[in-house]
N, CA, C and O atoms as a MOPAC input file, in Angstrom:
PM7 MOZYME 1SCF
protein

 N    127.31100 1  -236.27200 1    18.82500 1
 C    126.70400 1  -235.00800 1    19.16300 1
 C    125.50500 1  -235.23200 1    20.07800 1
 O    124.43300 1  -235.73200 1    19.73700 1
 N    125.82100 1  -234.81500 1    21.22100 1
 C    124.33000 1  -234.98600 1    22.19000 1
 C    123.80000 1  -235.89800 1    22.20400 1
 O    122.99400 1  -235.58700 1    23.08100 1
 N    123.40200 1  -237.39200 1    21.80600 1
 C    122.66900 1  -238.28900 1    21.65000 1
 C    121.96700 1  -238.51000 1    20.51300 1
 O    121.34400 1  -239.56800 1    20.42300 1
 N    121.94000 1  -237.66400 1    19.55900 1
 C    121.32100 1  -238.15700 1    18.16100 1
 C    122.32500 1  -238.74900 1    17.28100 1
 O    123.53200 1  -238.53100 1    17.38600 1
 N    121.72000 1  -239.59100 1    16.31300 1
 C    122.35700 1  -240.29000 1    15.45700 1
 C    121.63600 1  -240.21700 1    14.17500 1
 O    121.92400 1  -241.22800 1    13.53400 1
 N    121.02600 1  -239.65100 1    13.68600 1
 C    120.26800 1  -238.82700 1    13.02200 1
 C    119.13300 1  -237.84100 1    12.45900 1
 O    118.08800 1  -238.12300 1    13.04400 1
 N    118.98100 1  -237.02700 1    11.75300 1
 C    117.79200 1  -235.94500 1    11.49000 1
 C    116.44400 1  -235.96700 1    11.44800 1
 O    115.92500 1  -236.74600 1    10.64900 1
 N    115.78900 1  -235.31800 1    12.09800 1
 C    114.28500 1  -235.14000 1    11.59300 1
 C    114.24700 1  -234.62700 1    10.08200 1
 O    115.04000 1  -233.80200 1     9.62800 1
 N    112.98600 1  -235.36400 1     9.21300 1
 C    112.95800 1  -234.99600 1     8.30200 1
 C    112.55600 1  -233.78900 1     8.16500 1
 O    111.39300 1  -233.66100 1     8.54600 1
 N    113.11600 1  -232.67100 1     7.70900 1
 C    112.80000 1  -230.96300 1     7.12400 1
 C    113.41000 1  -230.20700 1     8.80400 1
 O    112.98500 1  -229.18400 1     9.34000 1
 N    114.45800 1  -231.10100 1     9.27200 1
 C    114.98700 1  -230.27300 1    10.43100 1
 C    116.14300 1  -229.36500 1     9.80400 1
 O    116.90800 1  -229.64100 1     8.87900 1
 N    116.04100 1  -228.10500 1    10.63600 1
 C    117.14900 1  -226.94900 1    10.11500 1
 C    118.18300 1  -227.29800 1    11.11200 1
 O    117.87300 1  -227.26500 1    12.30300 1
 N    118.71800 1  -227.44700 1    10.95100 1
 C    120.57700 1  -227.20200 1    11.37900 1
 C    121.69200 1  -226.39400 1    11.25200 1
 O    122.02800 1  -226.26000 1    10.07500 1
 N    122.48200 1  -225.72600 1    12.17000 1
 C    123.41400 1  -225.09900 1    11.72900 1
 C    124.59500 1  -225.89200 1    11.88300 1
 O    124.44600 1  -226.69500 1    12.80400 1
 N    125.88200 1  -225.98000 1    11.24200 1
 C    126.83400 1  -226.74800 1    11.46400 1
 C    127.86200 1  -226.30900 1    11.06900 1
 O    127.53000 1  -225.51900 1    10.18500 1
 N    129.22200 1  -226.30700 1    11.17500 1
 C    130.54700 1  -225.69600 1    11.11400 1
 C    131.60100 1  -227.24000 1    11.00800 1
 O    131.54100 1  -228.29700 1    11.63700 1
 N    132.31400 1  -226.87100 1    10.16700 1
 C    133.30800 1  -227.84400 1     9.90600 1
 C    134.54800 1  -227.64500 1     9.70300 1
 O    135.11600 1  -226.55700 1     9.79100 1
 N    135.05200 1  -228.72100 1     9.41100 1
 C    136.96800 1  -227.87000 1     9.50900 1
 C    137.15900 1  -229.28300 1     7.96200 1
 O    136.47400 1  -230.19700 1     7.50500 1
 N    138.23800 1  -228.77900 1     7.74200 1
 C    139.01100 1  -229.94700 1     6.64100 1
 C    140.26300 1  -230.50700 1     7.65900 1
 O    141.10800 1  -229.86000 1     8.27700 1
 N    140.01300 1  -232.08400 1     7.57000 1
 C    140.93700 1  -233.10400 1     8.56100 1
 C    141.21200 1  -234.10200 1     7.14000 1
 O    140.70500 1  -234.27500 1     6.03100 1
 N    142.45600 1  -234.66400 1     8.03100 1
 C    142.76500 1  -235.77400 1     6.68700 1
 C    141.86900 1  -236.24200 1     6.01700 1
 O    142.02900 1  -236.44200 1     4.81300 1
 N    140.60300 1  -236.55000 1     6.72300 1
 C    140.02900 1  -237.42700 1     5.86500 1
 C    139.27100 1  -236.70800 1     4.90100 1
 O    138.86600 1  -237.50100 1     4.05000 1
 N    139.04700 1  -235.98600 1     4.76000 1
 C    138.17400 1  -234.81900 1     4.34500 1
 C    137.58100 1  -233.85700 1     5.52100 1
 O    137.93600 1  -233.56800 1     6.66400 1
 N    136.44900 1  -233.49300 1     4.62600 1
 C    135.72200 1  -232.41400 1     5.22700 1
 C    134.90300 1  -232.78300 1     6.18200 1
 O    134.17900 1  -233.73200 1     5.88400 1
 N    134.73500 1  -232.17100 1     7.64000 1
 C    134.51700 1  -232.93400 1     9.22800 1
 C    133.44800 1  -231.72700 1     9.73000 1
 O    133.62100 1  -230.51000 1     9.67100 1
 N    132.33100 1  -232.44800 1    10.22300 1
 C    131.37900 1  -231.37300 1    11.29400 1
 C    132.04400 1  -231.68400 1    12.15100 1
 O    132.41200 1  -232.84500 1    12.33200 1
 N    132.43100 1  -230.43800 1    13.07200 1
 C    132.65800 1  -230.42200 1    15.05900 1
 C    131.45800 1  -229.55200 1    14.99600 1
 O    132.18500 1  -228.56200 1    15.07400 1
 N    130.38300 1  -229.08300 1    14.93000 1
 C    129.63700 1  -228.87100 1    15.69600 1
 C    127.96000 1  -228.93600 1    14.58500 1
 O    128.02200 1  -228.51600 1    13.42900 1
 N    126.83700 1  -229.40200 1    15.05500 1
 C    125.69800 1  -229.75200 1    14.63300 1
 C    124.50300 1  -229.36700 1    15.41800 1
 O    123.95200 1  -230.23600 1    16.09400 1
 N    124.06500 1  -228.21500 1    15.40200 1
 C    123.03800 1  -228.25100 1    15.71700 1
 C    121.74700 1  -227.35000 1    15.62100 1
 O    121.38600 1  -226.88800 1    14.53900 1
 N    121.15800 1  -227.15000 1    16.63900 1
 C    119.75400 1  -226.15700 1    16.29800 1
 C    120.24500 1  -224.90400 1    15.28900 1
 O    121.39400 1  -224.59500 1    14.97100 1
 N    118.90700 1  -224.26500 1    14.88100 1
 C    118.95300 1  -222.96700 1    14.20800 1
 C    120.11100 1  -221.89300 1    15.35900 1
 O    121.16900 1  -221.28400 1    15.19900 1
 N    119.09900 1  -222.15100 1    16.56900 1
 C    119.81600 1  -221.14300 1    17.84400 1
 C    120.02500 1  -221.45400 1    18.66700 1
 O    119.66600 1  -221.07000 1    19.78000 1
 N    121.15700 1  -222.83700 1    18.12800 1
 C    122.31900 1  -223.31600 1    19.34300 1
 C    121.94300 1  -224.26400 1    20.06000 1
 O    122.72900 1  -224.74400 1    20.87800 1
 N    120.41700 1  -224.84200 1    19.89400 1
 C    119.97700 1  -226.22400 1    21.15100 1
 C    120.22900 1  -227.16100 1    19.93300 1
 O    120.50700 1  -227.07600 1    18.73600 1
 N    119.97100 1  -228.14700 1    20.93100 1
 C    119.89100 1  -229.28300 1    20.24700 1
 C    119.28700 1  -229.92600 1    19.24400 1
 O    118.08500 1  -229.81800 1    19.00400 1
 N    120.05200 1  -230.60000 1    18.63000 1
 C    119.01600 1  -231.47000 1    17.15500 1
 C    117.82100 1  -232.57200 1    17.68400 1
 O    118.04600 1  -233.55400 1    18.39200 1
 N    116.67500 1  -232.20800 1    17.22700 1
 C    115.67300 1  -232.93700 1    17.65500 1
 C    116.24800 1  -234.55400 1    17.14200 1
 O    116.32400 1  -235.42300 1    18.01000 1
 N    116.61600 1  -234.86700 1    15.78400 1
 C    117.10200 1  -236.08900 1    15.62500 1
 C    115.62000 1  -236.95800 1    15.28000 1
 O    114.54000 1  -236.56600 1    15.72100 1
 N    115.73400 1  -237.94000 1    14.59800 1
 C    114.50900 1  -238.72900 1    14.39500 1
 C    114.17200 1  -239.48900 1    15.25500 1
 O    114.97100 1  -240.02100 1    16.02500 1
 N    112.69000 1  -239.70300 1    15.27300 1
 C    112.25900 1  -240.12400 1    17.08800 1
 C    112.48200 1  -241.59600 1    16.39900 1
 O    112.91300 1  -242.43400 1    17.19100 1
 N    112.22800 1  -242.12300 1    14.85600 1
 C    111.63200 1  -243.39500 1    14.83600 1
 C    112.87200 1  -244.02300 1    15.27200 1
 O    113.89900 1  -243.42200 1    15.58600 1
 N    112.62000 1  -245.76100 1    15.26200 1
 C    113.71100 1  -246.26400 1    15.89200 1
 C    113.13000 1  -247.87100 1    15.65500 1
 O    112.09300 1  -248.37500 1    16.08600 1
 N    114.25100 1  -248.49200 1    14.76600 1
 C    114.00600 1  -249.43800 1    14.18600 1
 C    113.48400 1  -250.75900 1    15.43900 1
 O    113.68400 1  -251.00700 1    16.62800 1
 N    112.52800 1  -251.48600 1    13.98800 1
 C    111.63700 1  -252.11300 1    14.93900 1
 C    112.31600 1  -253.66900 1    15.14500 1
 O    112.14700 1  -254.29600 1    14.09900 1
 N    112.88900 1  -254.32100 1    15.96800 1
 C    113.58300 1  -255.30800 1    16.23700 1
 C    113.08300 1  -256.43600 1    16.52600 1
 O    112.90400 1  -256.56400 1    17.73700 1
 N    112.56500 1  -257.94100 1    15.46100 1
 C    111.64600 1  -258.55200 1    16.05000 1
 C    112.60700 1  -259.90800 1    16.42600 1
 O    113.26500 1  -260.75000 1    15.81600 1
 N    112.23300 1  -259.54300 1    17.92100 1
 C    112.82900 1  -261.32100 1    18.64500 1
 C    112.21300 1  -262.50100 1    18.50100 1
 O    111.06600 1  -262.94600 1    18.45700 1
 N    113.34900 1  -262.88200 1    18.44100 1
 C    112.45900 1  -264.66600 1    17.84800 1
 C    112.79700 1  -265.66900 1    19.04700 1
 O    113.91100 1  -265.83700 1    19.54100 1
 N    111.57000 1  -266.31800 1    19.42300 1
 C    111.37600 1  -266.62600 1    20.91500 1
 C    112.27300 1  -267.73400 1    21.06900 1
 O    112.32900 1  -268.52200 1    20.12500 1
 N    113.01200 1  -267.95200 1    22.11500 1
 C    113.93000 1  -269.54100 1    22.20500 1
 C    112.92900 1  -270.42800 1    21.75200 1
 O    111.70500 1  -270.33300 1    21.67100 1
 N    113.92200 1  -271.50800 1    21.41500 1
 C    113.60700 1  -272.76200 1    21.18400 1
 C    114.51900 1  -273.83100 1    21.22900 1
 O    115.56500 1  -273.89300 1    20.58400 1
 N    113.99200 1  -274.84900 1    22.18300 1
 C    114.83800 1  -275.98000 1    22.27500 1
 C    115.35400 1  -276.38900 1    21.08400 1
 O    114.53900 1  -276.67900 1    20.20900 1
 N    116.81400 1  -276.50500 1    20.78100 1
 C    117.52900 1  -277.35900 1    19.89000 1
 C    116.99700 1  -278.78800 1    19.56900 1
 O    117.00600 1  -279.24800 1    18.42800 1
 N    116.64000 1  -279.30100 1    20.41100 1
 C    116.86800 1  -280.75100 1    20.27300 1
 C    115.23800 1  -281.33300 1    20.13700 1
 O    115.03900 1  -282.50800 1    19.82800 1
 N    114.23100 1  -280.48600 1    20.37400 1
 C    112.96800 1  -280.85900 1    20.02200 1
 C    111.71800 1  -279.50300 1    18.98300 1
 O    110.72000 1  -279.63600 1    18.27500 1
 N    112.39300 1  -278.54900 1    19.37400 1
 C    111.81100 1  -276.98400 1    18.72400 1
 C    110.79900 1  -276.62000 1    19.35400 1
 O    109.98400 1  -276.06700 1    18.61600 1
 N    110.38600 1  -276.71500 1    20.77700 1
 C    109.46500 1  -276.45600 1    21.21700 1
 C    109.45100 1  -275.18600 1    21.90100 1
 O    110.34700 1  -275.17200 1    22.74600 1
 N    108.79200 1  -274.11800 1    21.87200 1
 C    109.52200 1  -273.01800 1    22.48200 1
 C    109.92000 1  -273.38900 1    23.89700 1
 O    109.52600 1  -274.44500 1    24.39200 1
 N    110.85800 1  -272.36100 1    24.69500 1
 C    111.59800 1  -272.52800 1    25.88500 1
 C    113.04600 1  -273.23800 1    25.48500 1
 O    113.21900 1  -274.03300 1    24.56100 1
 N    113.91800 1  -272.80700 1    26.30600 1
 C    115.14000 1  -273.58100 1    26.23500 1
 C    115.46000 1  -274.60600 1    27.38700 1
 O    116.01200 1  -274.28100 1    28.43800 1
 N    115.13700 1  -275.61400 1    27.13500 1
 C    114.99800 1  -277.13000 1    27.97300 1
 C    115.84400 1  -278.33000 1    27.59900 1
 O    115.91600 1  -279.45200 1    28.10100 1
 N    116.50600 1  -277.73200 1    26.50200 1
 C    117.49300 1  -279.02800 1    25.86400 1
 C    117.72500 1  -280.06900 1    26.78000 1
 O    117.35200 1  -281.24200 1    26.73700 1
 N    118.63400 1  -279.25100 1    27.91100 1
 C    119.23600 1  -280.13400 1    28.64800 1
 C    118.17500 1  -281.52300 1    29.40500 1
 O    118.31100 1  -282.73900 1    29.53900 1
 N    117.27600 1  -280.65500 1    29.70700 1
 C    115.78800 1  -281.30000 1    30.26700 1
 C    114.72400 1  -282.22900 1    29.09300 1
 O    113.92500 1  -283.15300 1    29.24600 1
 N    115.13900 1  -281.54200 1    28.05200 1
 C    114.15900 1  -282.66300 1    27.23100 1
 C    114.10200 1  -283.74200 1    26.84300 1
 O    115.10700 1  -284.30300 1    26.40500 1
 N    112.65900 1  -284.45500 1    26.90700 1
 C    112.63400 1  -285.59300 1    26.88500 1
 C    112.78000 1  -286.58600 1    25.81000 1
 O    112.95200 1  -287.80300 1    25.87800 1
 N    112.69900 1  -285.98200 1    25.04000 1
 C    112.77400 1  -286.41700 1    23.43200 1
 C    114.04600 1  -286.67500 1    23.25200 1
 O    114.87500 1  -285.92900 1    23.77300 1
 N    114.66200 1  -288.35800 1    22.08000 1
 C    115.63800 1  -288.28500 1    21.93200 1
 C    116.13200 1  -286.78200 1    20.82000 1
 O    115.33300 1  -285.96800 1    20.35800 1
 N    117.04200 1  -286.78100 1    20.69900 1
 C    117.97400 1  -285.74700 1    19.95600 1
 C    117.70900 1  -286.06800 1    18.48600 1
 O    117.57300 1  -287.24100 1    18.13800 1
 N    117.63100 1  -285.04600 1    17.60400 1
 C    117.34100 1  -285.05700 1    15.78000 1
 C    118.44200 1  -285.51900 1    15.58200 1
 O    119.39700 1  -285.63000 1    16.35100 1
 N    118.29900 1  -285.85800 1    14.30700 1
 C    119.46100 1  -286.60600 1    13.74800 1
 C    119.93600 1  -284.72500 1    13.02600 1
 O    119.37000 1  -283.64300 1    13.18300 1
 N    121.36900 1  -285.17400 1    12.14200 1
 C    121.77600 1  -284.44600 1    12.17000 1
 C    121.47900 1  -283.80300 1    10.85800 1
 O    121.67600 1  -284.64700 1     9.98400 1
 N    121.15200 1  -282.84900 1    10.42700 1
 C    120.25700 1  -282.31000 1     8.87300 1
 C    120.84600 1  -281.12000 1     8.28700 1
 O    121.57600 1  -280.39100 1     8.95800 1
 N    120.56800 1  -280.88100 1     7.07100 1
 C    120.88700 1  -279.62600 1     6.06900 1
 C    120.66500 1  -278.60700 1     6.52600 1
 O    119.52900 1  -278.46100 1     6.97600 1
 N    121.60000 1  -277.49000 1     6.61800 1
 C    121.12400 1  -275.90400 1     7.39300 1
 C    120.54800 1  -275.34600 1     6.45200 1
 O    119.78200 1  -274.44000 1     6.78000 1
 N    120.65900 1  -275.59500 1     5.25800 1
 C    119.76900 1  -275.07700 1     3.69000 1
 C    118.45100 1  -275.35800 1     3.87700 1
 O    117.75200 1  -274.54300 1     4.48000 1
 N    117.82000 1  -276.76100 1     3.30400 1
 C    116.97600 1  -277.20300 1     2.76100 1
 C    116.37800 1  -278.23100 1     4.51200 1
 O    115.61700 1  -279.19800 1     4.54900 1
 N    116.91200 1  -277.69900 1     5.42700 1
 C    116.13200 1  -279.06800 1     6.48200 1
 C    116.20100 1  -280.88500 1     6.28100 1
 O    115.82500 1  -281.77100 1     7.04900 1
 N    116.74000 1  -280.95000 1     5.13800 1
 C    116.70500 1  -282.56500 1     5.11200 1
 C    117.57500 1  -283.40500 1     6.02900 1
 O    118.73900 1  -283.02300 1     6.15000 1
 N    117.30400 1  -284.17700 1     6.50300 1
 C    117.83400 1  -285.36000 1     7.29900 1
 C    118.79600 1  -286.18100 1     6.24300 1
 O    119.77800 1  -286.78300 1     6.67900 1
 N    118.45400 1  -286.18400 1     4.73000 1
 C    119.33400 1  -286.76600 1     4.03800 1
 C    120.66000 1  -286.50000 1     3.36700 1
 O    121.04000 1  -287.08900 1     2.35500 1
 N    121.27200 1  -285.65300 1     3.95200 1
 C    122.45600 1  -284.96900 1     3.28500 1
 C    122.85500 1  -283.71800 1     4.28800 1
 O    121.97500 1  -283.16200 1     4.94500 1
 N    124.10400 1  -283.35200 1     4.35700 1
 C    124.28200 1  -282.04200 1     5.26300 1
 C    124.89300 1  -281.10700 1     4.17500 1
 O    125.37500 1  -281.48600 1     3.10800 1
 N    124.76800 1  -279.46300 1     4.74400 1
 C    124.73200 1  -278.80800 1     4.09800 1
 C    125.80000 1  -278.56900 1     2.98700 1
 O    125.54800 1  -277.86100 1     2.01200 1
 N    126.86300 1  -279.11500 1     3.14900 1
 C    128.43300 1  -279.02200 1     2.22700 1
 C    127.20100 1  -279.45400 1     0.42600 1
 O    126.93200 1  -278.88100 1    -0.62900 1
 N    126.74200 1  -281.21700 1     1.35000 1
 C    126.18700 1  -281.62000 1    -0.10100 1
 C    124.70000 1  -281.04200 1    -0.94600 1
 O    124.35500 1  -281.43900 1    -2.05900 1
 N    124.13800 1  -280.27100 1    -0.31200 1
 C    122.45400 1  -279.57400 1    -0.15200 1
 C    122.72600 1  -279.64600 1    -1.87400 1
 O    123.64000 1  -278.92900 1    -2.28100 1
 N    122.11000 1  -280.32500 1    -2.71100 1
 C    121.53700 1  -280.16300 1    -3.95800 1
 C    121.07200 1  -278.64700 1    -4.27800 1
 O    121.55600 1  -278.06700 1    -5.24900 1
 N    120.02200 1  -277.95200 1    -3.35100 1
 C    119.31400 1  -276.73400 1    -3.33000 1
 C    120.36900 1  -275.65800 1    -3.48700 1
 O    120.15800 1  -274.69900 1    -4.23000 1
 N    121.82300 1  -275.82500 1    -2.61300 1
 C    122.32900 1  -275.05000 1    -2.54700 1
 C    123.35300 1  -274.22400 1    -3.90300 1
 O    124.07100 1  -274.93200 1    -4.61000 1
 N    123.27700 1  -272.51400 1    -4.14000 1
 C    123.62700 1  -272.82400 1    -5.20400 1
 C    125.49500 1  -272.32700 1    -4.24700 1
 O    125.57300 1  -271.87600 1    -3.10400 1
 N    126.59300 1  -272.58900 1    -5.10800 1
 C    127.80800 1  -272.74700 1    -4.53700 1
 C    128.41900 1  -270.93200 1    -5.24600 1
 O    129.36200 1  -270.30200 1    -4.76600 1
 N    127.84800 1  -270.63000 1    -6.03100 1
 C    128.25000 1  -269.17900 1    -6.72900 1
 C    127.16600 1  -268.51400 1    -6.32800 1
 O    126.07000 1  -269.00900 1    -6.06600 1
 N    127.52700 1  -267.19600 1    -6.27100 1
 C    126.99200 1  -266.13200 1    -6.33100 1
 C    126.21700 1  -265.58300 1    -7.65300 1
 O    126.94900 1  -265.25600 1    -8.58700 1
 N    124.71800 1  -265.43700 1    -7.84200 1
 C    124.36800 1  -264.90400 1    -9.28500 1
 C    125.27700 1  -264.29600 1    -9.73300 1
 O    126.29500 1  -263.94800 1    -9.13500 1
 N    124.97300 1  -264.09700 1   -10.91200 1
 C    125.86400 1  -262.97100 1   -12.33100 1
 C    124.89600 1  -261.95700 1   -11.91800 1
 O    123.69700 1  -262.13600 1   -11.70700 1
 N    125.48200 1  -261.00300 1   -11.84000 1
 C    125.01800 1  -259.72600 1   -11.59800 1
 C    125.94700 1  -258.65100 1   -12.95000 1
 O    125.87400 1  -257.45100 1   -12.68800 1
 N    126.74300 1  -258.98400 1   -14.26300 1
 C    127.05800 1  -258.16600 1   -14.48200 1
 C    126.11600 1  -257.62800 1   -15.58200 1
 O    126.52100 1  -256.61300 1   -16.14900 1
 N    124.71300 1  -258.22700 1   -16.05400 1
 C    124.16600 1  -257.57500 1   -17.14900 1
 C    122.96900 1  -257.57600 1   -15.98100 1
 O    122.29400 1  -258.50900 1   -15.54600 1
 N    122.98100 1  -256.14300 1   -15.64800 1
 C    121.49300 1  -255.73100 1   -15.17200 1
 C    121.02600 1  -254.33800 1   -16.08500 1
 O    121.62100 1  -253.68300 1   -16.94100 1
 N    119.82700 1  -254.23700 1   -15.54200 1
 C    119.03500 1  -253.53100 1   -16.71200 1
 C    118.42700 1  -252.66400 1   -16.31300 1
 O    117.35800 1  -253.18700 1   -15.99800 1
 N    118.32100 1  -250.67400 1   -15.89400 1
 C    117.53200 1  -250.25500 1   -15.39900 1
 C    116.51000 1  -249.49000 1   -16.27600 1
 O    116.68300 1  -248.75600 1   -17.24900 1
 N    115.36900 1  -249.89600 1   -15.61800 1
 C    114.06700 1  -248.96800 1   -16.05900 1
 C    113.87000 1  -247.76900 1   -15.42700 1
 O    114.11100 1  -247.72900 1   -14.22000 1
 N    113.30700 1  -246.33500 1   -16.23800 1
 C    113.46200 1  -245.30100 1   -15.40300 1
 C    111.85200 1  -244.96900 1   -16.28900 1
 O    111.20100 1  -243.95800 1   -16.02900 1

C-alpha cells in the first residue's frame, strides 16, 4: 500500500477487505478521508561493523596486501587456536530444555 509497511501509533485508518483462500484480506488501507497512511517514521537502527582484515584484524580489508603471516586456524566458538569448532569443549551440542518454564504475572 503506497510505501508504508507499518502504523503510526493511535493512527485512524479506514480499510475494506474481502475473504480469499487464505482468509480474511485488506485491498484497501488507508486515511480517515482517503489519503494516505502516515505509517511509522521510526526505522530500525542498523549498526555496521567496520571491515577487517581476515588474516591480521586490523580494520580495512588488505588481506591480500598484508604483511603479517596468516593465523593459524581456531574455534569459531571460543577463539582458541587449540581445537576447531566441531571439538569446542564450550560448545553446548543440544539445544536447552525449554519444556518446564515458569511464568510470573
Amino acid at each position: 500500500m503506497n510505501g508504508f509497511r507499518s502504523l503510526h501509533d493511535g493512527e485512524e485508518v479506514k480499510v475494506q477487505y474481502k475473504k480469499s483462500s487464505l482468509g480474511w484480506e485488506a485491498t484497501v488501507v488507508c486515511g480517515p478521508n482517503g489519503e494516505d497512511c502516515i505509517g511509522n517514521v521510526r526505522r530500525p537502527k542498523r549498526r555496521k561493523r567496520p571491515d577487517r582484515c581476515y588474516n591480521c584484524g586490523e580494520a580495512g580489508h588488505h588481506a591480500k596486501e598484508c604483511n603479517l603471516p596468516p593465523l593459524p586456524k581456531r574455534c569459531h566458538h571460543c577463539k582458541s587456536i587449540e581445537h576447531l569448532v566441531v571439538d569446542c569443549p564450550n560448545k553446548q551440542d543440544t539445544p536447552p530444555d525449554t519444556s518446564e518454564t515458569s511464568t510470573q504475572s
